[in-house]
C-alpha positions as CSV (number, residue, x, y, z in Angstrom):
1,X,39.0,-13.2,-50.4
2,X,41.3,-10.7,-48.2
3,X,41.0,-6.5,-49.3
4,X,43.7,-5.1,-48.5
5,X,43.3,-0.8,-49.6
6,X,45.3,1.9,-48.6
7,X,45.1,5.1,-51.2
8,X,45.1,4.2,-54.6
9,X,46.7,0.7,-54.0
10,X,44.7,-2.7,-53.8
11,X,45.1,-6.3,-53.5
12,X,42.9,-8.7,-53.8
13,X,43.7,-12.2,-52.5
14,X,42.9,-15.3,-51.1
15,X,46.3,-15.4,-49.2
16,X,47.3,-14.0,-46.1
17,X,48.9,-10.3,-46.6
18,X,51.4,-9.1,-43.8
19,X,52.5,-5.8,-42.9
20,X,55.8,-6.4,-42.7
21,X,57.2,-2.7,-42.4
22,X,56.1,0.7,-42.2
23,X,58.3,3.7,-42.3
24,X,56.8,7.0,-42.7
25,X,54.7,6.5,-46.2
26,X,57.1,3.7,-46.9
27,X,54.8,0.1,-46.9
28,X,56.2,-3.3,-47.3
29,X,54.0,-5.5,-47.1
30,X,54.6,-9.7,-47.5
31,X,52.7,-12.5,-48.8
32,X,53.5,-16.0,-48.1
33,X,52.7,-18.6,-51.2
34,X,54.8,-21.7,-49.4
35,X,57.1,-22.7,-52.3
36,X,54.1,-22.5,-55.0
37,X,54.4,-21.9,-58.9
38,X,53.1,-18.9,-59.4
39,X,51.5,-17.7,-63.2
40,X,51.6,-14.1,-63.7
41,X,49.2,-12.7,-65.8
42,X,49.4,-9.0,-66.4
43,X,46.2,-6.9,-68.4
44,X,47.6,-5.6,-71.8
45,X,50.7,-7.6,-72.5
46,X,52.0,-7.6,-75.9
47,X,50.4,-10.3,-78.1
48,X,53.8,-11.5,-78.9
49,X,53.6,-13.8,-75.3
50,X,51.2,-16.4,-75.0
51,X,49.4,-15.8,-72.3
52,X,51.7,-15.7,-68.6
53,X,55.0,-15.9,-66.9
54,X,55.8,-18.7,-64.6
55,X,57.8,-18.6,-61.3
56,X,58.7,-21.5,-60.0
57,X,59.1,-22.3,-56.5
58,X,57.8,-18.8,-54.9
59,X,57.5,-18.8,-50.7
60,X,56.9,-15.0,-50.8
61,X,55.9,-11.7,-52.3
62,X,57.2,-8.6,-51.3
63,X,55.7,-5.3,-52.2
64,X,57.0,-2.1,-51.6
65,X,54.7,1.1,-51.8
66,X,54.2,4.4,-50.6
67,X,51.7,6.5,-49.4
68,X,52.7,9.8,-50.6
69,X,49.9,11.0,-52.6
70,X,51.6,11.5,-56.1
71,X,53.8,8.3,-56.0
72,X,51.3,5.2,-57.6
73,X,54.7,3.2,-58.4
74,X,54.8,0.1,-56.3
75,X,57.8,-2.8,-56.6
76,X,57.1,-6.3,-56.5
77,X,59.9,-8.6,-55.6
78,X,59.5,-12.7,-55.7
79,X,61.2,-14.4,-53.3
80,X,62.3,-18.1,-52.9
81,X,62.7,-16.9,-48.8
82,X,62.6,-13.8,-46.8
83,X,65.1,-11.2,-47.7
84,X,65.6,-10.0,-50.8
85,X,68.7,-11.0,-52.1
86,X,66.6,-14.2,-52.7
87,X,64.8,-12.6,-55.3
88,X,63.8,-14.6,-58.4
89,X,62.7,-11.1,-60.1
90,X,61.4,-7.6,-59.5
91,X,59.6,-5.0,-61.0
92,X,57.7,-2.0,-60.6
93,X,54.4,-0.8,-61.9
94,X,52.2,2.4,-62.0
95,X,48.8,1.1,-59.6
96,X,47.2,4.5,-60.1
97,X,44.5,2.7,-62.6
98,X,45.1,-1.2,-61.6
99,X,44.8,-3.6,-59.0
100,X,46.6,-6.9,-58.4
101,X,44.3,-10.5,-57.4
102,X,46.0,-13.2,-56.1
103,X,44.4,-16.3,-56.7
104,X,44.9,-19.7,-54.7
105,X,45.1,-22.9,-56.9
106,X,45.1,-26.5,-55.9
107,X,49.2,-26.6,-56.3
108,X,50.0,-23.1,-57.6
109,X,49.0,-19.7,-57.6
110,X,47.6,-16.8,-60.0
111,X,48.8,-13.4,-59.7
112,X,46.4,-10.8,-61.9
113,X,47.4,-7.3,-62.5
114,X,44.2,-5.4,-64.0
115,X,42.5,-2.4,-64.8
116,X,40.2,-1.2,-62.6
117,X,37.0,-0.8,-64.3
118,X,35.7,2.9,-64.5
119,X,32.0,3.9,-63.5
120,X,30.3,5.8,-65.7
Protein backbone atom coordinates (compact mmCIF):
# COMPACT_ATOMS: atom_id res chain seq x y z
CA UNK A 1 0.00 0.00 0.00
CA UNK A 2 1.27 3.59 -1.33
CA UNK A 3 1.55 6.72 1.71
CA UNK A 4 1.25 9.47 0.37
CA UNK A 5 1.63 12.60 3.50
CA UNK A 6 2.14 16.03 3.18
CA UNK A 7 0.86 18.15 6.37
CA UNK A 8 -2.24 17.09 7.71
CA UNK A 9 -3.35 15.32 4.48
CA UNK A 10 -3.04 11.40 3.80
CA UNK A 11 -3.94 8.83 1.47
CA UNK A 12 -3.64 5.50 1.74
CA UNK A 13 -3.87 3.39 -1.35
CA UNK A 14 -3.08 0.54 -3.31
CA UNK A 15 -3.16 2.60 -6.59
CA UNK A 16 -0.68 4.64 -8.12
CA UNK A 17 -0.99 8.57 -6.87
CA UNK A 18 0.40 11.26 -9.32
CA UNK A 19 1.45 14.67 -8.79
CA UNK A 20 -0.20 16.17 -11.29
CA UNK A 21 0.25 19.96 -10.37
CA UNK A 22 1.81 22.10 -7.94
CA UNK A 23 1.42 25.72 -7.65
CA UNK A 24 2.62 27.54 -4.68
CA UNK A 25 0.60 25.49 -1.74
CA UNK A 26 -1.84 24.57 -4.40
CA UNK A 27 -1.59 20.30 -4.88
CA UNK A 28 -3.44 18.35 -7.42
CA UNK A 29 -2.74 15.32 -7.31
CA UNK A 30 -4.37 12.26 -9.76
CA UNK A 31 -5.23 8.76 -9.31
CA UNK A 32 -5.97 6.49 -12.14
CA UNK A 33 -8.76 3.60 -11.38
CA UNK A 34 -9.11 2.51 -15.35
CA UNK A 35 -12.82 2.79 -15.77
CA UNK A 36 -13.58 0.86 -12.32
CA UNK A 37 -16.79 1.13 -10.09
CA UNK A 38 -15.86 2.75 -7.36
CA UNK A 39 -17.97 2.29 -3.63
CA UNK A 40 -17.51 5.24 -1.43
CA UNK A 41 -17.78 4.69 1.97
CA UNK A 42 -17.50 7.76 4.21
CA UNK A 43 -17.06 7.32 8.44
CA UNK A 44 -20.25 8.86 10.13
CA UNK A 45 -22.84 8.96 7.47
CA UNK A 46 -26.33 9.33 8.43
CA UNK A 47 -28.03 6.01 9.09
CA UNK A 48 -30.69 6.92 6.79
CA UNK A 49 -28.13 5.40 3.71
CA UNK A 50 -27.37 1.91 3.63
CA UNK A 51 -24.03 1.60 3.67
CA UNK A 52 -22.11 3.43 0.28
CA UNK A 53 -22.37 5.40 -2.92
CA UNK A 54 -21.54 3.90 -6.15
CA UNK A 55 -19.70 5.45 -9.13
CA UNK A 56 -19.78 3.86 -12.03
CA UNK A 57 -17.25 3.78 -14.66
CA UNK A 58 -14.44 6.07 -12.71
CA UNK A 59 -10.77 6.35 -14.78
CA UNK A 60 -9.54 9.01 -12.27
CA UNK A 61 -9.53 10.84 -9.06
CA UNK A 62 -8.60 14.26 -8.75
CA UNK A 63 -7.84 15.93 -5.53
CA UNK A 64 -7.16 19.31 -4.92
CA UNK A 65 -5.42 20.51 -1.60
CA UNK A 66 -3.34 23.01 -0.17
CA UNK A 67 -0.60 23.36 1.90
CA UNK A 68 -1.22 26.51 3.73
CA UNK A 69 -1.24 25.55 7.24
CA UNK A 70 -4.90 26.59 8.30
CA UNK A 71 -6.66 25.29 5.09
CA UNK A 72 -7.54 21.21 5.93
CA UNK A 73 -10.36 21.53 3.09
CA UNK A 74 -9.48 19.27 0.18
CA UNK A 75 -11.83 18.72 -3.14
CA UNK A 76 -12.29 15.46 -4.61
CA UNK A 77 -13.47 15.34 -8.17
CA UNK A 78 -14.44 11.81 -10.12
CA UNK A 79 -13.68 11.75 -13.38
CA UNK A 80 -14.78 9.44 -16.39
CA UNK A 81 -11.26 11.03 -18.16
CA UNK A 82 -8.73 13.74 -17.44
CA UNK A 83 -10.10 17.19 -17.16
CA UNK A 84 -12.66 18.11 -15.16
CA UNK A 85 -15.50 18.97 -17.11
CA UNK A 86 -15.78 15.14 -17.11
CA UNK A 87 -16.68 15.03 -13.69
CA UNK A 88 -19.22 12.55 -12.46
CA UNK A 89 -19.25 14.50 -8.91
CA UNK A 90 -17.23 16.67 -6.53
CA UNK A 91 -17.01 17.54 -3.10
CA UNK A 92 -14.97 18.86 -0.48
CA UNK A 93 -14.15 17.77 3.02
CA UNK A 94 -12.33 18.96 6.18
CA UNK A 95 -9.02 16.21 6.42
CA UNK A 96 -7.85 17.98 9.54
CA UNK A 97 -9.02 14.69 11.61
CA UNK A 98 -9.40 11.99 8.59
CA UNK A 99 -7.72 10.19 6.12
CA UNK A 100 -8.86 8.66 2.83
CA UNK A 101 -7.83 4.51 1.83
CA UNK A 102 -8.24 3.43 -1.43
CA UNK A 103 -8.69 0.00 -1.78
CA UNK A 104 -8.10 -2.27 -5.01
CA UNK A 105 -10.78 -4.89 -5.69
CA UNK A 106 -10.91 -7.67 -8.21
CA UNK A 107 -13.25 -5.39 -10.66
CA UNK A 108 -13.88 -2.31 -8.59
CA UNK A 109 -12.55 -0.13 -6.16
CA UNK A 110 -13.16 1.06 -2.29
CA UNK A 111 -12.67 4.54 -1.42
CA UNK A 112 -12.67 4.96 2.75
CA UNK A 113 -12.74 8.36 4.34
CA UNK A 114 -12.01 7.84 8.14
CA UNK A 115 -11.12 9.15 11.35
CA UNK A 116 -7.85 9.00 12.27
CA UNK A 117 -7.61 7.27 15.46
CA UNK A 118 -6.19 9.49 18.41
CA UNK A 119 -3.25 8.22 20.80
CA UNK A 120 -3.85 8.57 24.15
Amino acid sequence: MIEYRKGNFLIQSDFEIRSFMEEGPDIDLIIPLEYRTLNLYIDGMPDYFDSRLQLLDIKNILIRFSTLKDNNLCTIHFLRNIDLKSAVMNFVFDYKEHFIKLKEEEYSAEMHIEKRKTST
